[in-house]
N, C-alpha and C positions, 0 to 999 in steps of 0.2 A: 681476195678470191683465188689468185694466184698460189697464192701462202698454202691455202686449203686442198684445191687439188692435188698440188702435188704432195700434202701430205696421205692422199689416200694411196699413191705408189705405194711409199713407205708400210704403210699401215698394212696393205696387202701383206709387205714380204713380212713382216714381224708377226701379223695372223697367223700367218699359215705354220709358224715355225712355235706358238703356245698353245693353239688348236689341235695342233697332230700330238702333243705329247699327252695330253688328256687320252687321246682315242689309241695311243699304243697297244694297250693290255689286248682290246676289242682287235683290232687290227693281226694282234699274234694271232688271237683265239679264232676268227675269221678267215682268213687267212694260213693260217698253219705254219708258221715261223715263229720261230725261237727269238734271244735277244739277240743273237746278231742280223738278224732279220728287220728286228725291229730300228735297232741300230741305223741299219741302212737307210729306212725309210728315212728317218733323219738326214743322214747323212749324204746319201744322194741327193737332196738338197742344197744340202749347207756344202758339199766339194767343192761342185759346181756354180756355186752361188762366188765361193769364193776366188775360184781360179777365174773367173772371167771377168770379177767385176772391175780389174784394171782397164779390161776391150772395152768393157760398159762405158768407159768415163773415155777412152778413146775418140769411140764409136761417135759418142756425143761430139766432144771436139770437134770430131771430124766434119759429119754428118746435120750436126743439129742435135739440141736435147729435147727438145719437142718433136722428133721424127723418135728417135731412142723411146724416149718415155709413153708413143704409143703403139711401137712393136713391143715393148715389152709388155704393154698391158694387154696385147692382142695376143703374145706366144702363153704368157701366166693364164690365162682364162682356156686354151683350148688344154694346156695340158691340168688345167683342175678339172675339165671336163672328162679328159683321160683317167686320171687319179679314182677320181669318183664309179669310174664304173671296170676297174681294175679287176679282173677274172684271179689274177695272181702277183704273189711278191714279185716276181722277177716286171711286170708290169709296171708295179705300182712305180717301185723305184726306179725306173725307168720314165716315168712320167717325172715324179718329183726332180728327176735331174733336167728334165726340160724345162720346169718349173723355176728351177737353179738358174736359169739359161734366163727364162723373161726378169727374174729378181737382177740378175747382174745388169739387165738394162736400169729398171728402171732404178733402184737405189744410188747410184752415181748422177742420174740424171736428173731425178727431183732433186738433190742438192745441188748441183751446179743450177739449176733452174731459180732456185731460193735465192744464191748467195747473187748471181748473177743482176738478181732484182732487186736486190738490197747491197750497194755497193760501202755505204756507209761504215766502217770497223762496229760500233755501238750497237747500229739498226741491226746489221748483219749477223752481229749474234746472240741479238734477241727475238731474229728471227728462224736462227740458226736451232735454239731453244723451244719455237714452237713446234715447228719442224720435228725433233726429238718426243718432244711433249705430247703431241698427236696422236702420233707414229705410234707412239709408247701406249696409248689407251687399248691398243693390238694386244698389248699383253695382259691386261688385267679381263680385256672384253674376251682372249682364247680360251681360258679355264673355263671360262662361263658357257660360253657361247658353245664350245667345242662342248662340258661338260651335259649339256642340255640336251644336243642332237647326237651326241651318242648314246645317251640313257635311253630318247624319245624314239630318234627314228633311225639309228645304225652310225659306223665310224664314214661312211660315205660321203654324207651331208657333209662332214667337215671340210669338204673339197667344195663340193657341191655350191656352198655357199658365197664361193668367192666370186661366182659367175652376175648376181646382179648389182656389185660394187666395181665392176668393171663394167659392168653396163652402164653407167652411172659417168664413171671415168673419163670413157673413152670420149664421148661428145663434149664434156665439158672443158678437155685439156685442149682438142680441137677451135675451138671457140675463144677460150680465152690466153692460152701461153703464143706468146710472138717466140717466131726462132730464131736463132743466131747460129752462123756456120763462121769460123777460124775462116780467114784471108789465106791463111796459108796451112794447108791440110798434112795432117801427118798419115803419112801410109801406115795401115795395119801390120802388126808384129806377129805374124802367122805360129812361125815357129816357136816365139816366145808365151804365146796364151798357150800352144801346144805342150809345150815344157813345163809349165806352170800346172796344170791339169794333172797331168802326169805326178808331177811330183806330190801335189797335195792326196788326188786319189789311193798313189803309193801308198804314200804315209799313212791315211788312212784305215786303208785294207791290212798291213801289217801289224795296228796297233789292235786293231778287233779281232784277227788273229790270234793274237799272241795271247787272251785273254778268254779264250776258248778249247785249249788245250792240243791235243793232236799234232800231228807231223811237224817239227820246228823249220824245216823245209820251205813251205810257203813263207814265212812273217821272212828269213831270212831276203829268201828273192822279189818279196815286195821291197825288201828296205834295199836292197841294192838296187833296185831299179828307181828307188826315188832318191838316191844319195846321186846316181847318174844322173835322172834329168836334173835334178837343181843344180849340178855344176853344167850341163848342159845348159840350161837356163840364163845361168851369171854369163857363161859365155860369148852366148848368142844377145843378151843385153849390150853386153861388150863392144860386141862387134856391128850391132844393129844401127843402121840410120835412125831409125825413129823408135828406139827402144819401149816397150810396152810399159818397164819401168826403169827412170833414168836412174843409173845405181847415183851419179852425181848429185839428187835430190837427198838420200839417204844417209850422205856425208852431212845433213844442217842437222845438229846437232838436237834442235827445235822439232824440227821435221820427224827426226827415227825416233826420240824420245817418245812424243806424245803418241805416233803408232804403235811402240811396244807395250806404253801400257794401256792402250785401248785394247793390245789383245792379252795384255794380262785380267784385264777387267773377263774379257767374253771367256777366256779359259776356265777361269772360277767360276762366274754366275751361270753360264747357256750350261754346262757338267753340273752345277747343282740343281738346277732344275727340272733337269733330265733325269738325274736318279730320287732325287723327291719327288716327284711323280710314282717310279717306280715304287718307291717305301710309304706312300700312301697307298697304291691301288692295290702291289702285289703282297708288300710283307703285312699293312693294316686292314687290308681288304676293304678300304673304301671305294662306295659308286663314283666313277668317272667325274658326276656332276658335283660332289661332297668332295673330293680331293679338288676338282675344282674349286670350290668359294677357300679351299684352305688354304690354294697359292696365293690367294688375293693379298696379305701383308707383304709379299714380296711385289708383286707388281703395281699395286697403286701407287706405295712411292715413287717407284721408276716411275710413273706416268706424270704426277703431279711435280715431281721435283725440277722434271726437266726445262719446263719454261721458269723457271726460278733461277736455275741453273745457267740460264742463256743471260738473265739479264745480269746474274752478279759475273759472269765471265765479262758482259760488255764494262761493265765499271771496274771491275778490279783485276783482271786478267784469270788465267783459267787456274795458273798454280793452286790458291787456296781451296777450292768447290773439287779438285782434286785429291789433295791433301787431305780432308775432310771425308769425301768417298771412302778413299784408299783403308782409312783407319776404322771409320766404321764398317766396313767392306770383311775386312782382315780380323775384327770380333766375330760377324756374325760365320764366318767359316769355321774359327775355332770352334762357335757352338755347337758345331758337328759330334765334337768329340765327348757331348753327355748323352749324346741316342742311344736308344735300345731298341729291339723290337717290338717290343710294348709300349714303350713313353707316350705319353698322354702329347695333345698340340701343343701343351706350353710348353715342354724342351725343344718340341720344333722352331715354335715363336722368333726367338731371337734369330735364328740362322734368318728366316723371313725376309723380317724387318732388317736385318745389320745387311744382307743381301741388295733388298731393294730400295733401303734410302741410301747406300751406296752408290750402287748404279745410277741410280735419279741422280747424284750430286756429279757423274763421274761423264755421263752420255756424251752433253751438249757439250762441256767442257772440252773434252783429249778432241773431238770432229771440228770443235772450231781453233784448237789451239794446233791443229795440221793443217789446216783448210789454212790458217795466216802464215804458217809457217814456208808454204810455196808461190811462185809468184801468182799473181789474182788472174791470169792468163789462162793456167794451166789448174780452174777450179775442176774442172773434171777430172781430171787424173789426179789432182791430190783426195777428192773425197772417195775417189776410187782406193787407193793406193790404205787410205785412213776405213774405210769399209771390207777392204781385203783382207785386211791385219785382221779386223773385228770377225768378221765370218771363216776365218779360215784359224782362229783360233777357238773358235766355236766347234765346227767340224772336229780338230784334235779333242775339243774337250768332251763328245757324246763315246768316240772311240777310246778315249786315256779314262774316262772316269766308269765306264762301263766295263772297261777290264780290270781296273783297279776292283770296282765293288761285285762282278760275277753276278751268277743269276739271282734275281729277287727272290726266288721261289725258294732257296737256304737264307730265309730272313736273320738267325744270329752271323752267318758268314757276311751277308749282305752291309748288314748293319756293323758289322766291324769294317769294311772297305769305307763308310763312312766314314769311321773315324780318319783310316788316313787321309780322304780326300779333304777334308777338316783341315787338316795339318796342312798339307801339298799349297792349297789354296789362300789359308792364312799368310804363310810364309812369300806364294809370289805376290800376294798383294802388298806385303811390307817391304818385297825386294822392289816393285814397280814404284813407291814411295821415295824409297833413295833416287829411283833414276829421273824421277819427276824436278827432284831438287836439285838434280845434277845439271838437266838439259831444258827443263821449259822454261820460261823468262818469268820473270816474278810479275812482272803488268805487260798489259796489252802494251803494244804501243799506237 
């Protein structure tokens, strides 16, 4: 029962994030924003999702993960309640970054929550796997679900509907998670979550930017202000008592390996998704709910693979289900590069499927082959640390793949940005390959 609730944290944050990209088009045209616009709404999310979810896994430490995991389900519900009835862009994204705000709690917390209750290496990451597995039916159920109540009743709903699965939530995490608070409390890293924000938002803002044309001006003084906070950042790590993130973690060779390529993983997949949407709705002109059921090759494997994924990680360590992602991962991105703006679904097909039985192989695996790789002490900060990689490579990829492919609306220009992000994506999934067999350990131990 345990296992269960806090997969519906999870499940929330990954809804919210294949739900909105269905209702974009509706959202521009509603709204009156362009793709940087639309961008944002993502994005706004996903920055802030990812600058804080270190505090997230802190916070818990500190605090309790059972106090975390029900402020976050309590800040995520008022700002879906916001979202939903958003007068304007500059609103909306404005809500979703508070939305950013309740995900950073609760994703570090249901994992340490999970791993905390299944102390076992074997149990742990086969429960580590359901967890993933859950979580993951977020993404198959978004198309759908998002697909429906934008066709039926407006892109609003899509918010809307997160309010009675936190109804749902909140009593029941109350009732059954016991909490634990650290003996010895780490003070919060103020200025280090401040620096972190800063830098990813930078980065962000400059790369959307850059891929919109106009004044070179701005992308310049965003990327200098984020080249400053992140060595502000290292810095103030440095010098920090209780660092937000220890750079000494980052030296286990285990430890940084399996984060980079978890955010190799979300660079490709969260960027191909985001613009397949786009080349369904705006260059093939399919309804919201019809490009929906189309994403579905891609997300049912994620969803189904994932507890498959946990139990062969507990027997035979995470390298192989890795390994196996990576390379089916790195076909279906090339498939990129037979689209046209006409091709029928089956050129699509493959990118799909080579997409999401990747990911399904790749999930459960790189969260628990980090989650071992730190001491079992410090589960919150390492699924933090392993979540941060993930969402904050995500964020770069709706900014770096949107400017790569420009607007949907010149579908042969559009559809040639496909091809390179084809290419781009291939190539870092074969380079995160190497680094797998460089640094993650061949078995559990």
């Amino acid at each position: 029962m345990i296992l269960t609730v806090m997969c519906v944290g999870m499940f929330l944050v990954q809804l919210d994030v294949t739900i909105v990209n269905v209702a974009l088009p509706r959202i521009g045209s509603g709204l009156g924003t362009g793709l940087a616009g639309q961008q944002w709404v993502v994005d706004g999310y996903a920055v802030v999702l990812a600058s804080l979810l270190l505090a997230g896994g802190t916070f818990g430490d500190r605090y309790g993960h059972k106090r975390v995991v029900l402020a976050g389900l309590g800040l995520f519900g008022v700002a879906s309640l916001v979202c939903g009835v958003a007068p304007d862009v500059g609103v909306l994204v404005a809500a979703r970054a508070v939305q950013g705000a309740g995900a950073a709690l609760l994703l570090p917390g249901t994992l340490a929550v999970v791993t905390r209750a299944y102390p076992d290496r074997a149990e742990q990451a086969h429960a580590v796997g359901v967890w993933a597995g859950v979580s993951a039916l977020a993404l198959p159920a978004g198309p759908l679900i998002g697909g429906a109540l934008v066709s039926g009743f407006g892109w609003r709903t899509v918010f809307l509907i997160n309010l009675p699965i936190i109804a749902v939530a909140i009593p029941a995490t109350i009732r059954l998670v016991e909490d634990s608070v650290a003996q010895n409390a780490r003070r919060l890293d103020v200025p280090g979550m401040a620096l972190a924000t800063v830098t990813l938002a930078a980065t962000v803002y400059a790369v959307i930017a850059s891929g919109h044309g106009g004044s070179p001006a701005p992308v310049w003084i965003a990327a200098a202000i984020a080249v400053a906070a992140l060595l502000g950042f290292l810095v103030q790590e440095r010098r920090a008592r209780d660092p937000l993130l220890p750079l000494g973690l980052l030296r286990t060779p285990a430890f940084a390996g399996a984060n980079l390529v978890a955010a190799a993983m979300n660079l490709v997949g969260i960027g191909i998704v985001f613009v397949a949407t786009l080349y369904l709705q705006t260059v093939q002109h399919h309804a919201a709910f019809v490009a929906g059921m189309m994403l579905l090759p891609l997300f049912v494997p994620l969803a189904a693979l994932a507890p498959v994924t946990g139990r062969i990680t507990g027997r035979y360590g995470p390298r192989p289900p890795i390994t196996c992602g990576l390379l089916i991962g790195a076909a279906g991105s090339f498939a990129l590069l037979g689209l046209a703006p006409d091709s029928s679904y089956v050129r699509l097909l493959p990118v799909l499927l080579g997409l999401g039985i990747g990911m399904g192989l790749l999930t459960a695996a790189v969260v628990s082959a980090a989650v071992r790789a730190a001491p079992p002490e410090r589960a919150g900060l390492a699924s933090g640390v392993n979540n941060t990689a993930r969402q904050a490579a995500g964020a770069l990829a709706i900014a770096l793949y949107g400017a790569i492919a420009g607007s949907p609306s010149d579908g042969p220009a559009f559809t040639s940005g496909l091809h390179v992000i084809g290419l781009i994506g291939g190539i870092t999934w074969l380079a995160a390959l190497g680094l797998t067999w460089l640094t993650i350990p061949r078995r559990s131990d």
